[in-house]
N, C-alpha and C positions, 0 to 999 in steps of 0.2 A: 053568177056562179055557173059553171058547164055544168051538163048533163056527167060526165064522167069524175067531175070533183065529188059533185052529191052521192054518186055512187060511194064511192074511197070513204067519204065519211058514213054512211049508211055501214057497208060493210065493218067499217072500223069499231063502230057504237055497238053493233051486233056481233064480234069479236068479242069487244069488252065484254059487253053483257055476258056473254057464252063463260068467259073464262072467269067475272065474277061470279056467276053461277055456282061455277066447278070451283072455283074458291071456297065460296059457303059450305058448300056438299061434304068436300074435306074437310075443314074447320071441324061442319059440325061431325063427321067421321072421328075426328082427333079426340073432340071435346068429349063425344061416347065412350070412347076408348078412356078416356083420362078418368073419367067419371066409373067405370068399370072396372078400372082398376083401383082407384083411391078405394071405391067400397069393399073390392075384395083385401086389399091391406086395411081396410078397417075393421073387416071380420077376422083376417088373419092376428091382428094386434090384439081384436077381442078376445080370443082364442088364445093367446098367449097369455095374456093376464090372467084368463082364466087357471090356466094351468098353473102359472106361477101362485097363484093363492093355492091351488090345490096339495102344490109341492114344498108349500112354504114350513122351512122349519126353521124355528124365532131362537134357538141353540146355535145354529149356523151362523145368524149375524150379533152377535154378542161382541162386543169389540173385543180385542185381541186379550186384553190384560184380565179381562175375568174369566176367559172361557177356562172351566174344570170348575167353577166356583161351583156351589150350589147353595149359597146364603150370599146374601150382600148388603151391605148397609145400608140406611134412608137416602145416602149420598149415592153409593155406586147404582142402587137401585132407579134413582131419579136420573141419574148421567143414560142408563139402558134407556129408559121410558120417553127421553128426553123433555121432563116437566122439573120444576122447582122440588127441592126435598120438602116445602112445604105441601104442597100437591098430594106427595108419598103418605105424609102426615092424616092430610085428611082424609084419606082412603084407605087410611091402616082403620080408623075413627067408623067412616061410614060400612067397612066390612069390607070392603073391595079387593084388599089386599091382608093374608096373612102376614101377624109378627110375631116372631120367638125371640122372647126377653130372656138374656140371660144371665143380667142385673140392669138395673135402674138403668145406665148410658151406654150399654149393650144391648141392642135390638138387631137385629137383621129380619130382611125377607127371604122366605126363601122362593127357590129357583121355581120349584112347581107351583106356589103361587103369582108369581110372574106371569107362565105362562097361562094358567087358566085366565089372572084378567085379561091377557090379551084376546085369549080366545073367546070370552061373554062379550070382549068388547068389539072383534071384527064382527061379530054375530049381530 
């Protein structure tokens, strides 16, 4: 091999090197960057959830067909809650939720009790 081929490859190999260098350098520039931002959008998304519980009002997402109610059956009540009307049952039982009987196969909950279990319960 010449004297000036070994050069050409010397040079070349030290080229490469340089510019996988400067490769890395970037890369890990990017990877800071990426990583600096994912965690600022993870404090910002913290930050929003935050505020969405703070702003949260459980009368707002009532599906369409009861909203004005303020009493609702074991049935509609369990449809909001989304649990079994058996579920309803046992929580009327354990105290969790108020019922106003107003014969034997008329019961309803009403709306202020809804919300407070909601509220003991995100607590």
């Amino acid at each position: 091999m010449s004297f000036s081929k070994a050069l050409d490859i010397i040079k070349r190999e030290n080229i490469n090197k340089e510019k996988g260098e400067k490769m890395k350098k970037e890369t890990n520039k990017v990877k800071e960057n990426l990583i600096n931002k994912n965690t600022e959008d993870i404090q910002e998304k913290d930050n929003e959830r935050y505020l969405k519980v703070k702003t949260f009002n459980a009368v707002d997402y009532l599906p369409e067909k009861y909203k004005g109610k303020l009493m609702f059956k074991f049935k509609e009540t369990a449809d909001i809650l989304n649990v079994h009307c058996l579920t309803i049952s046992r929580w009327v039982r354990e105290g969790k939720l108020q019922e106003i009987v107003y014969t034997e196969r008329s019961k309803f909950i009403p709306l202020t009790s809804i919300l407070q279990f909601l509220e003991t319960k995100s607590n």
